[in-house]
C-alpha positions as CSV (number, residue, x, y, z in Angstrom):
1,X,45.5,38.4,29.1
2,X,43.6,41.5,30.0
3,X,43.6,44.6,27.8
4,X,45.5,43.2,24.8
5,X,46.4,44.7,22.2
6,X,45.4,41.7,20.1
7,X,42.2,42.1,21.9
8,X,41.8,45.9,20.9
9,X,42.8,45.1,17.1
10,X,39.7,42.2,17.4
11,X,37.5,45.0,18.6
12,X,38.6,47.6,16.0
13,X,38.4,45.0,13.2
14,X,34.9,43.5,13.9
15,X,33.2,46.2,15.5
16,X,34.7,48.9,13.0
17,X,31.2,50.5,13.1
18,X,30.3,50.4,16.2
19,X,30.6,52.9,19.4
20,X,34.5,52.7,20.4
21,X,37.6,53.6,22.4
22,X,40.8,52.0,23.2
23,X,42.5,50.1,26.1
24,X,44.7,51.7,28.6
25,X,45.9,53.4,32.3
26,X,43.7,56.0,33.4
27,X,44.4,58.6,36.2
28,X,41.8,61.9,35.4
29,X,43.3,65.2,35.7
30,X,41.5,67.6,38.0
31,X,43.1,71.3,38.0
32,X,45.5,71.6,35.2
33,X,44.7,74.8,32.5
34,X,44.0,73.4,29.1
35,X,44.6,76.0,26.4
36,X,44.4,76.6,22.9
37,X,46.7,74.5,21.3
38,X,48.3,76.1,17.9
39,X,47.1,76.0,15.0
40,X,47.4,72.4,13.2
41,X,46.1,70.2,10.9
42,X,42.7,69.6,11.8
43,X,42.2,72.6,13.9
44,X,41.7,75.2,11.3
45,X,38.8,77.2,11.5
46,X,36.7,76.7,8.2
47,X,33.2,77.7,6.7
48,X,31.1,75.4,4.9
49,X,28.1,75.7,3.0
50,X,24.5,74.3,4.0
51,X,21.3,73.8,2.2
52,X,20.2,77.6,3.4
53,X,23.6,78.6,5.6
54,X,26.8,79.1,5.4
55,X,28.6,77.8,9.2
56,X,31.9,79.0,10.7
57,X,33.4,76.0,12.5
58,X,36.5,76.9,14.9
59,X,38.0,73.5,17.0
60,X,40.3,73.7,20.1
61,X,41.9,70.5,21.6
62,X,40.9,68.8,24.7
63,X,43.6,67.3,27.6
64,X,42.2,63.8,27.8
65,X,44.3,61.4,30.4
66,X,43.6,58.5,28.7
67,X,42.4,57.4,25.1
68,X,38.5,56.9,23.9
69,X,35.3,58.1,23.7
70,X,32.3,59.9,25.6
71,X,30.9,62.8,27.7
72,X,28.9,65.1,27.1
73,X,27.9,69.4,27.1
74,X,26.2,71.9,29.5
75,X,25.3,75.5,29.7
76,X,26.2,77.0,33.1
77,X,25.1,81.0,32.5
78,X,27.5,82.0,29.8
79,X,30.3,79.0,30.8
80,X,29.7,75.9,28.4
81,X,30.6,72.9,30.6
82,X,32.3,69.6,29.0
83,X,32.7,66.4,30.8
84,X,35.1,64.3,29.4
85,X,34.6,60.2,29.0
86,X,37.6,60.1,31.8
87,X,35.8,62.8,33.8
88,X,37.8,65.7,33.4
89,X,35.5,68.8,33.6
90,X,36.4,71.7,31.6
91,X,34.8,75.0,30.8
92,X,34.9,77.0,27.7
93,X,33.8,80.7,27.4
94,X,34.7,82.7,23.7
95,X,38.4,81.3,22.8
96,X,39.3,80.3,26.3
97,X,39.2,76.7,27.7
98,X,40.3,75.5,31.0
99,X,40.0,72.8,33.7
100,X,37.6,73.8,36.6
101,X,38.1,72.5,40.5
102,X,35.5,70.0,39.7
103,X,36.3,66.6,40.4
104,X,33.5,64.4,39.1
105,X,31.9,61.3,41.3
106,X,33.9,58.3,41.8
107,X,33.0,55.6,39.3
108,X,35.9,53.4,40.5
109,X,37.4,53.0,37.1
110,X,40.8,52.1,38.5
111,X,39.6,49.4,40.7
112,X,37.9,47.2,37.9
113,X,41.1,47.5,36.1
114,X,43.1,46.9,39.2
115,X,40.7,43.9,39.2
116,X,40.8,42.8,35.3
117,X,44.7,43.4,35.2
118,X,45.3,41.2,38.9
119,X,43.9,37.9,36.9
120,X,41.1,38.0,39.1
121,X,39.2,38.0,35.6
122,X,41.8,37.1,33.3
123,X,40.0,34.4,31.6
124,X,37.2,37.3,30.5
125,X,37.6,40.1,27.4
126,X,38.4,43.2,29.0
127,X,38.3,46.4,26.8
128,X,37.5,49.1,29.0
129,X,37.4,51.9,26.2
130,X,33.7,52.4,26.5
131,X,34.0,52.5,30.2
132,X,33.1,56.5,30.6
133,X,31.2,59.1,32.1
134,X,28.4,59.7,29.2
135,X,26.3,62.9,30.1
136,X,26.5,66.1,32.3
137,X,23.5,68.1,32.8
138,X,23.0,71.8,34.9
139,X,19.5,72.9,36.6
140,X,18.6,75.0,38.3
141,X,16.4,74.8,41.6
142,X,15.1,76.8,44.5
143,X,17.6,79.2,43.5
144,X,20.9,77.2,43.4
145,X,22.2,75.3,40.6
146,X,23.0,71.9,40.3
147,X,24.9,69.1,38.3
148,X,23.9,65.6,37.2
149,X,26.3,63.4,36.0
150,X,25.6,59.8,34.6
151,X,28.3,57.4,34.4
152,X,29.1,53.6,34.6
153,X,29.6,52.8,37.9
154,X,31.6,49.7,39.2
155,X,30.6,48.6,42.5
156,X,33.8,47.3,44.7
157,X,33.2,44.0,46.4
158,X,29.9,43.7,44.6
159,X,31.7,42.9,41.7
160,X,29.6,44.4,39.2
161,X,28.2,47.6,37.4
162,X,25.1,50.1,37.0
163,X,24.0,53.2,35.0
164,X,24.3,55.8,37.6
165,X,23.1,59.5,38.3
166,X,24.7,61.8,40.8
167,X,24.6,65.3,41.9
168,X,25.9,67.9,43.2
169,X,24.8,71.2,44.7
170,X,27.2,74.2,43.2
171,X,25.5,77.2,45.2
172,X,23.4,80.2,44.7
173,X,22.6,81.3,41.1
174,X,23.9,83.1,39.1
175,X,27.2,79.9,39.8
176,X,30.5,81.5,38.9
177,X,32.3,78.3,38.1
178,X,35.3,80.0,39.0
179,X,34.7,80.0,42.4
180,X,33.4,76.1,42.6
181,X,35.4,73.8,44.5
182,X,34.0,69.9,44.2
183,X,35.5,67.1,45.5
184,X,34.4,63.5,44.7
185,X,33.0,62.9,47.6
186,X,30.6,65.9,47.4
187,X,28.6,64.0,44.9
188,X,25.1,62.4,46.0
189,X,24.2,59.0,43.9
190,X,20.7,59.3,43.9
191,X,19.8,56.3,41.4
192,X,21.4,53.2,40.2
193,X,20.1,50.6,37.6
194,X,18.9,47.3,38.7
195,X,19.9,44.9,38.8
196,X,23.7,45.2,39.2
197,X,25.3,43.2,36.0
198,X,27.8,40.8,36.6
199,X,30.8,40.8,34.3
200,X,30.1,38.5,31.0
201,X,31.7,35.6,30.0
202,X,30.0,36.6,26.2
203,X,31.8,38.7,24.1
204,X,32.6,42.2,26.3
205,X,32.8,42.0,30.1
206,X,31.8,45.0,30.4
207,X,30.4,46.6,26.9
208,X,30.4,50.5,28.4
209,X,30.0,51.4,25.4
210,X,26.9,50.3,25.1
211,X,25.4,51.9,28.5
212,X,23.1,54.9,26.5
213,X,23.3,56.9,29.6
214,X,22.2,60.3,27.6
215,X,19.7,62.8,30.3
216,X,17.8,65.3,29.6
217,X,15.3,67.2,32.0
218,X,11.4,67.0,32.7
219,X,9.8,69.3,35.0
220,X,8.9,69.4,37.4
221,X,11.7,67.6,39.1
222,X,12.2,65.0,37.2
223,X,15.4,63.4,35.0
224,X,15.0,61.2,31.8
225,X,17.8,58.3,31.8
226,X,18.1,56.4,28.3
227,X,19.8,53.2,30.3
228,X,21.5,51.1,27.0
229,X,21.4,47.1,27.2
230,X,25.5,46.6,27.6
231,X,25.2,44.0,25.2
232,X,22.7,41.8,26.8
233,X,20.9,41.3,23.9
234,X,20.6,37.0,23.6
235,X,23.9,37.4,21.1
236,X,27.1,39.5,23.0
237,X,25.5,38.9,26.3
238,X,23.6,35.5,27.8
239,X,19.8,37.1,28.3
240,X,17.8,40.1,26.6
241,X,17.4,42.9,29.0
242,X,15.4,45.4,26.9
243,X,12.3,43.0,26.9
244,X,12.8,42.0,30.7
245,X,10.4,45.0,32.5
246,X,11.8,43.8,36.1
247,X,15.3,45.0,35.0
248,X,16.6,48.5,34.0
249,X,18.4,48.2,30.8
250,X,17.2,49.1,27.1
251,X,14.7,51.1,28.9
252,X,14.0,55.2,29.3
253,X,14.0,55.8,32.6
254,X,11.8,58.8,34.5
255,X,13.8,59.5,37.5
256,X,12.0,61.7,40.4
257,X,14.3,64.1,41.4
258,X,13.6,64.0,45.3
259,X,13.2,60.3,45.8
260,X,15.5,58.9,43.3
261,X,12.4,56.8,42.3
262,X,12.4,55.6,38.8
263,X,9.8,54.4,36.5
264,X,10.0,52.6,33.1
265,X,8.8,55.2,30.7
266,X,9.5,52.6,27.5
267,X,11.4,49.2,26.6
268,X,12.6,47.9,23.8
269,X,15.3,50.5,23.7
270,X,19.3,49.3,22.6
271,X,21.9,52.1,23.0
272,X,19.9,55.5,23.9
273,X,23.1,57.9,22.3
274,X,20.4,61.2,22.9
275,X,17.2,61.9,24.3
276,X,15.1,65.1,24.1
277,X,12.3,66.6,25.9
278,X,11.5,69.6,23.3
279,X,9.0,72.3,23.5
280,X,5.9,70.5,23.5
281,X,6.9,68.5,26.5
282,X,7.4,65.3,23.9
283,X,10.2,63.2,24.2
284,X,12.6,62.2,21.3
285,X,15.5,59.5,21.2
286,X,17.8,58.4,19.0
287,X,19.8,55.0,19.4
288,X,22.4,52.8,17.6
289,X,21.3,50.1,16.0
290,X,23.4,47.4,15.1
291,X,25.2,47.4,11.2
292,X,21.6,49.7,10.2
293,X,18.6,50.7,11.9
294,X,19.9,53.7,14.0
295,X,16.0,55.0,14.9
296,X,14.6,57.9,15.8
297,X,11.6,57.4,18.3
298,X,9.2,59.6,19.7
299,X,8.6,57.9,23.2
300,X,5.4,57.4,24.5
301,X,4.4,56.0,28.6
302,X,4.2,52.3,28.0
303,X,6.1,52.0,24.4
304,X,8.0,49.1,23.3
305,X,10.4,50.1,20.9
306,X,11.0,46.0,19.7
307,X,14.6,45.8,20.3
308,X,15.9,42.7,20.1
309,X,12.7,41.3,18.2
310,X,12.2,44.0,15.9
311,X,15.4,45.5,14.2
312,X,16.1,47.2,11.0
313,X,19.4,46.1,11.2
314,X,21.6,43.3,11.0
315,X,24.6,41.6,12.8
316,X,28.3,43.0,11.9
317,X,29.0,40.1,9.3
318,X,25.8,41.5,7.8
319,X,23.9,37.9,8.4
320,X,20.5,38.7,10.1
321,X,20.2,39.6,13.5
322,X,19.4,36.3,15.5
323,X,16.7,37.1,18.0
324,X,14.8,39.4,15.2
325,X,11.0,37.9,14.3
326,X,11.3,39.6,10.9
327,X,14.4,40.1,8.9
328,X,14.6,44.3,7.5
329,X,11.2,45.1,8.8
330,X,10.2,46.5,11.9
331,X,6.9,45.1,12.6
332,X,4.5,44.3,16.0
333,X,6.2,46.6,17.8
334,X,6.2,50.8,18.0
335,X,8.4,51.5,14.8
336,X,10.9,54.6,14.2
337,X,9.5,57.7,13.1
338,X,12.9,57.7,10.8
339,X,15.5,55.4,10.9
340,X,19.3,55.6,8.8
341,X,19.8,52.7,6.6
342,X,23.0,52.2,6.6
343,X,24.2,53.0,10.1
344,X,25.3,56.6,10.8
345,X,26.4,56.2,14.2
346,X,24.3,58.5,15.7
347,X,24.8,60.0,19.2
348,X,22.9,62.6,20.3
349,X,20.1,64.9,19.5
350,X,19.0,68.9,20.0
351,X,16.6,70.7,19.6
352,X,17.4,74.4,17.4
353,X,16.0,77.5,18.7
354,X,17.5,81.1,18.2
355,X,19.8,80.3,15.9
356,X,18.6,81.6,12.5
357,X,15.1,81.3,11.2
358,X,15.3,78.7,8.7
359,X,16.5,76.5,11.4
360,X,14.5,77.1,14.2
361,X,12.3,74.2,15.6
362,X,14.5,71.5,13.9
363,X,15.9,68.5,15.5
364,X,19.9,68.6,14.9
365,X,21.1,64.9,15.1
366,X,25.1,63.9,15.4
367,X,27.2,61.0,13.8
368,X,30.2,59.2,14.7
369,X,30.6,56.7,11.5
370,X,28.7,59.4,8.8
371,X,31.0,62.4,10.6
372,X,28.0,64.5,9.7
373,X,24.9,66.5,11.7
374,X,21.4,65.6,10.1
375,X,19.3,68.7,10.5
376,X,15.7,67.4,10.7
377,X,12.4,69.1,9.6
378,X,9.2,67.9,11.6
379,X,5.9,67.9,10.6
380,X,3.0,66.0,12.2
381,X,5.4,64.1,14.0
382,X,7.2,62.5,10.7
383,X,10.5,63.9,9.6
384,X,9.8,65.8,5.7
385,X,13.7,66.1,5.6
386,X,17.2,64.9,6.8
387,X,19.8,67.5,5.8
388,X,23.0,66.4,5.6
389,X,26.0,69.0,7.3
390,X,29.4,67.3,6.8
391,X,31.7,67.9,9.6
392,X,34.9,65.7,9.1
393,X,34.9,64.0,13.1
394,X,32.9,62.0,14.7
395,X,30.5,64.1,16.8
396,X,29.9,62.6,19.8
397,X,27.6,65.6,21.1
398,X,25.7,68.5,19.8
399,X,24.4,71.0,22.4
400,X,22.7,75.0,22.2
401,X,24.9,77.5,24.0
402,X,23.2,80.1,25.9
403,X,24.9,82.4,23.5
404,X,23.3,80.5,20.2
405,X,25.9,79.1,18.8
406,X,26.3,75.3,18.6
407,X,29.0,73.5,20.6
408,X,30.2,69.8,19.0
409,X,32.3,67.6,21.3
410,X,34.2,65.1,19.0
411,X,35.5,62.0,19.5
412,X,39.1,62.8,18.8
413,X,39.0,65.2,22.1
414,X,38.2,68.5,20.4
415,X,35.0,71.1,20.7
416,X,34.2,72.5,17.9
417,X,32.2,75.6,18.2
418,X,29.7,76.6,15.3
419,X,28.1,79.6,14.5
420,X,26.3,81.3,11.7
421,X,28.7,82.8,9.3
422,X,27.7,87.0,9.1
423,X,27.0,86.6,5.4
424,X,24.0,89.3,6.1
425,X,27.0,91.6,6.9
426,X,28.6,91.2,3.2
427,X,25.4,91.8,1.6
428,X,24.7,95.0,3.9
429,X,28.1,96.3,2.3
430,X,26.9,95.4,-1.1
431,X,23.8,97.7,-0.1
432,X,25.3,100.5,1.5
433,X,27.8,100.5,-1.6
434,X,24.4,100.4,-4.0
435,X,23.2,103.8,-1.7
436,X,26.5,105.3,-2.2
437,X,26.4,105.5,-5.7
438,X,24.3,108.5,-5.7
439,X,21.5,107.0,-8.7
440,X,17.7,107.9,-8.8
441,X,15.4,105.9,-6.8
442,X,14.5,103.8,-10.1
443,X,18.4,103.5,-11.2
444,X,19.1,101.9,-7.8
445,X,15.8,99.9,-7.6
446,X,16.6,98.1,-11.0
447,X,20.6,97.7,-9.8
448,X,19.2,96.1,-6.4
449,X,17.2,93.4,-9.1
450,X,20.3,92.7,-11.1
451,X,21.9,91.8,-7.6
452,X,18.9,89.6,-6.4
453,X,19.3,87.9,-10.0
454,X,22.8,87.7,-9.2
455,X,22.5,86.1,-5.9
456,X,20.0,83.1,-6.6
457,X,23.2,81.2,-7.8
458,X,26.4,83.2,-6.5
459,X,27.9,84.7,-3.2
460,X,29.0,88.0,-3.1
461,X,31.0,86.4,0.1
462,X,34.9,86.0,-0.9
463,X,36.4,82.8,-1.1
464,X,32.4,81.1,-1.1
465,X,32.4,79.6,-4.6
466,X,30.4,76.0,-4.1
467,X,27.5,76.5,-6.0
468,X,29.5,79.4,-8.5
469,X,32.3,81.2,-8.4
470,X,32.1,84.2,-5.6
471,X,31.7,87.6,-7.6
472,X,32.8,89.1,-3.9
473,X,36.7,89.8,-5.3
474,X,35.9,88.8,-8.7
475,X,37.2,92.3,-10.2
476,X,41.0,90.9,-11.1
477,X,40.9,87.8,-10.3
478,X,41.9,85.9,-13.3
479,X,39.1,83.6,-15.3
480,X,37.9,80.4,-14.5
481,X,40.3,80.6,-11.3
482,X,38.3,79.3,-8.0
483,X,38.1,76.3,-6.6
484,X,34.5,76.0,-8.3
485,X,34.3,72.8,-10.3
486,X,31.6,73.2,-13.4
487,X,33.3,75.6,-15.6
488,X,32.1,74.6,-19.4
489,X,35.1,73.7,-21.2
490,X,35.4,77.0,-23.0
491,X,35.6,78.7,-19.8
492,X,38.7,76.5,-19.0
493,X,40.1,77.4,-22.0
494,X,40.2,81.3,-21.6
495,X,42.8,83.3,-19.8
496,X,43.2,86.9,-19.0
497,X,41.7,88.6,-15.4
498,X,38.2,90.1,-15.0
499,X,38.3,93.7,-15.8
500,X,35.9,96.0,-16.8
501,X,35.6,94.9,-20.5
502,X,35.8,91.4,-19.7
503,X,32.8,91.6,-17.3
504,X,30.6,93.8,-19.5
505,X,30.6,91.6,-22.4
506,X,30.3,88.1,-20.5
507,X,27.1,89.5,-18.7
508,X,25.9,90.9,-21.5
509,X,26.4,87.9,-23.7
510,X,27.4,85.0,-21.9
511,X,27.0,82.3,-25.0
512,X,29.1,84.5,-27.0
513,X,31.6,84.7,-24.3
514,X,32.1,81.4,-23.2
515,X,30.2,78.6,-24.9
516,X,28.6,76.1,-23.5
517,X,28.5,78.0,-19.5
518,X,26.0,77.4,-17.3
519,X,25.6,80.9,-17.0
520,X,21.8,82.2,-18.6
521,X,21.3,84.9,-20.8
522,X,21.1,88.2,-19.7
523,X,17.9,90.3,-19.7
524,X,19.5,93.1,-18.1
525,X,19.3,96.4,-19.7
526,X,22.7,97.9,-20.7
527,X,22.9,100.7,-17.8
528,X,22.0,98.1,-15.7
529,X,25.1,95.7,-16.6
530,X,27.6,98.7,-16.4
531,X,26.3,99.8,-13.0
532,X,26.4,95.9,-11.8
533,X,29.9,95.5,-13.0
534,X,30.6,99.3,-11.5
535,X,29.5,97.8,-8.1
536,X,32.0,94.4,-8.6
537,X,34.6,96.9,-9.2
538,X,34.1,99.3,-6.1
539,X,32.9,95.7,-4.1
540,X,36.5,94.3,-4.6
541,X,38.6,97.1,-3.6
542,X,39.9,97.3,-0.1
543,X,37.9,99.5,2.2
């Protein structure tokens, strides 16, 4: 039977790793107002520390009509513009989110289950989960803007399905998305995939899922499709796709804008999940691999990126992957620049600028199995490092508001918006409190050095106490109290608060204070440890 739930537990239990969703009904919503919901569990706002930032992280739910995965981000002027994977289209602006009059194009979702649920195709493995819209995109030309949207498409009495782009004229800039009325029918297609797939008999009838379907824009006037395989890889699906150069799948598509002509601009592509044109005009992608081997590929005109002959990963029961010339190596064909080994899920990629100087010019890259952004550091086209962020939900997007700040659309129907926590405006307390203590230029030189020392392990932030405890509201607070994990065992065994006393003699002496801490000895003078501790004492009173 079609969409069972024996089906869906099959999926979930062989394909735990892979890009998912779930079976069900599906009617989109098109003007209700989606708020705030309360706080809960899971939408907390919380900081967390990075390898040279700390990050505020605030979530709000999304309405969804019907379970799974996909969509994608857009900046409209200061409006950041979501497109759900059921095609609801939302806009979000500070702490308000609500639905716009936006109805996206028809991608006749309803009539292929219609279809799969009549028996028409009863005999064939429906899960329809993956069946999504999977990018939005904004531009702006001859003064108006406009809207892409790439979804798969079913195609009524042809009985089958494409990657498709369509768009949509929203009137003279600056757009006011307020005032935007779209139907479905306002929509233009102006490229399909070819050919159109049937539905298989393999595996997934229709593996949506696996449809890439990420954009990004080249100018002039011209789009950048990753078009994913849908499982016809010679395993899940009867023929391979990504080597075949007559067809349009496991490709990167260059799409004129005008003429809706396309070109192959590589093969050997599985499951684009992000694609990039950054500063220099180059083009980045990242794709799933199967169990490992989720790449990241600078794409060059003519490139074949090997997949499914060249794989650095293997089939779900871990066996090797069938069609693969060499098992773990990716040779004879254009190789990664990186690749993550195990999978991380990945799904989409940025580019950072404006957001703080040691970030700037990095590649952010977004997980669904890791639940974690990788912030990567180029140089001469090879990644020098992957920094982990841990998020806690699968992030399905990762996209630059015009305001900065970084916008995450997760898979369990939330945005999460990220920003740069104001640290810089703690320490400018600290200094204005060093200034208002009235010393000589040299008194208040040498107190600023004790603070510098100070700060190359702890936080003068409150509550920040990862890499040592915070000295921010350490006056009072009793010892060895935080959440911070690597007191010495004679720290642990002292009690009492942090007064005055207390604070003189452990940074005078810490040895003799607590045995064993991590904490090194002091080479501060005496003056210089009474005005420190004078400025923890005036630091954690209330203003």
């Amino acid at each position: 039977m079609a969409f069972t739930v024996a089906g869906l537990l099959s999926f979930l239990v062989g394909f735990m790793v892979s890009d998912q969703g779930w079976s069900t009904s599906a009617k989109r919503l098109a003007r209700n107002v989606f708020l705030p919901t309360p706080p809960e569990p899971g939408l907390q706002a919380r900081s967390i520390s990075t390898g040279f930032l700390r990050l505020d992280l605030q979530p709000y739910r999304l309405s969804v009509s019907r379970p799974g995965e996909g969509g994608g981000l857009t900046s409209v002027g200061d409006d950041l513009l979501i497109i759900t994977h059921d095609g609801a289209v939302i806009r979000a602006r500070d702490n308000t989110i609500e639905s716009t009059r936006i109805k996206p194009p028809e991608n006749h979702f309803d009539v292929y289950k219609a279809e799969a649920d009549s028996g028409k195709y009863a005999d064939l493995r429906h899960e329809p989960l993956g069946f999504r819209y999977n990018d939005v995109l904004y531009f702006e030309e001859d003064s108006a803007g406009h809207l892409i949207v790439s979804y798969t498409e079913w195609r009524p009495g042809l009985d089958c399905y494409t990657n498709t782009l369509a768009r949509v004229d929203l009137g003279p800039v600056p757009v006011d998305l307020g005032q935007v009325d779209i139907d479905a029918s306002d929509w233009v297609v102006f490229f399909r995939t070819m050919p159109c797939l049937p539905l298989k008999s393999t595996m997934r009838a229709l593996a949506g899922h696996v449809a890439g379907g990420r954009i990004a824009l080249r100018s002039p006037g011209r789009v950048l499709l990753g078009s994913g395989d849908y499982h016809w890889d010679g395993l899940y699906g009867p023929a391979v796709l990504a080597q075949d150069s007559g067809g349009d799948y496991g490709k990167v598509l260059e799409v004129d804008l005008a003429t809706g002509d396309g070109r192959h601009l590589s093969l050997g592509n599985r499951n684009v999940q992000g694609i990039l044109v950054d500063r220099y005009d180059r083009v980045w992608a990242v794709e799933h691999g199967p169990r490992g081997g989720d790449e990241l590929n600078l794409i060059e005109a003519g490139g074949n990126y090997g997949w499914p002959l060249a794989t650095l990963g293997t089939r779900y029961n871990s066996l090797p992957w069938p069609t693969a010339r060499q098992y773990g190596r990716h040779e004879d064909f254009d190789p990664p620049v990186f690749a993550w080994v195990p999978s991380i899920g990945v799904s989409n990629i940025m580019e950072i600028e404006g957001f703080d100087p040691s970030w700037d010019g990095d590649l952010l890259v977004s997980s669904l199995a890791a639940q974690t952004l990788f912030r990567l550091r180029l140089r001469d086209d090879r990644v020098l490092f992957a920094e982990p962020i841990e998020i806690g939900d699968r992030i399905r997007y990762a996209h630059q508001h015009s305001d900065g700040r970084i916008a995450l659309l997760a898979s369990n129907a939330r945005l999460i918006w990220m920003s740069r926590s104001e640290t810089t405006t703690v320490m400018a307390h600290v200094d204005r409190l060093i200034e208002g203590a009235g010393f000589e230029s040299g008194r208040t030189s040498a107190l600023r050095t004790a603070v510098q020392g100070c700060i190359e392990c702890h936080s003068f932030e409150p509550g920040n106490d990862g890499s040592a405890p915070s000295l921010g509201d350490v006056f009072g607070r009793r010892v060895a109290a935080t959440p911070y994990s690597e007191y010495s065992a004679a720290f642990r065994l002292l009690s009492g608060r942090w007064s005055e006393g207390e604070l003189v003699a452990f940074i005078a002496d810490p040895q003799s204070y607590a045995p064993g801490t991590t904490m090194p000895a002091s080479s501060l003078s005496a003056e210089q440890v009474n005005d420190l501790v004078d400025l923890l004492r005036r630091l954690s009173q209330p203003d």
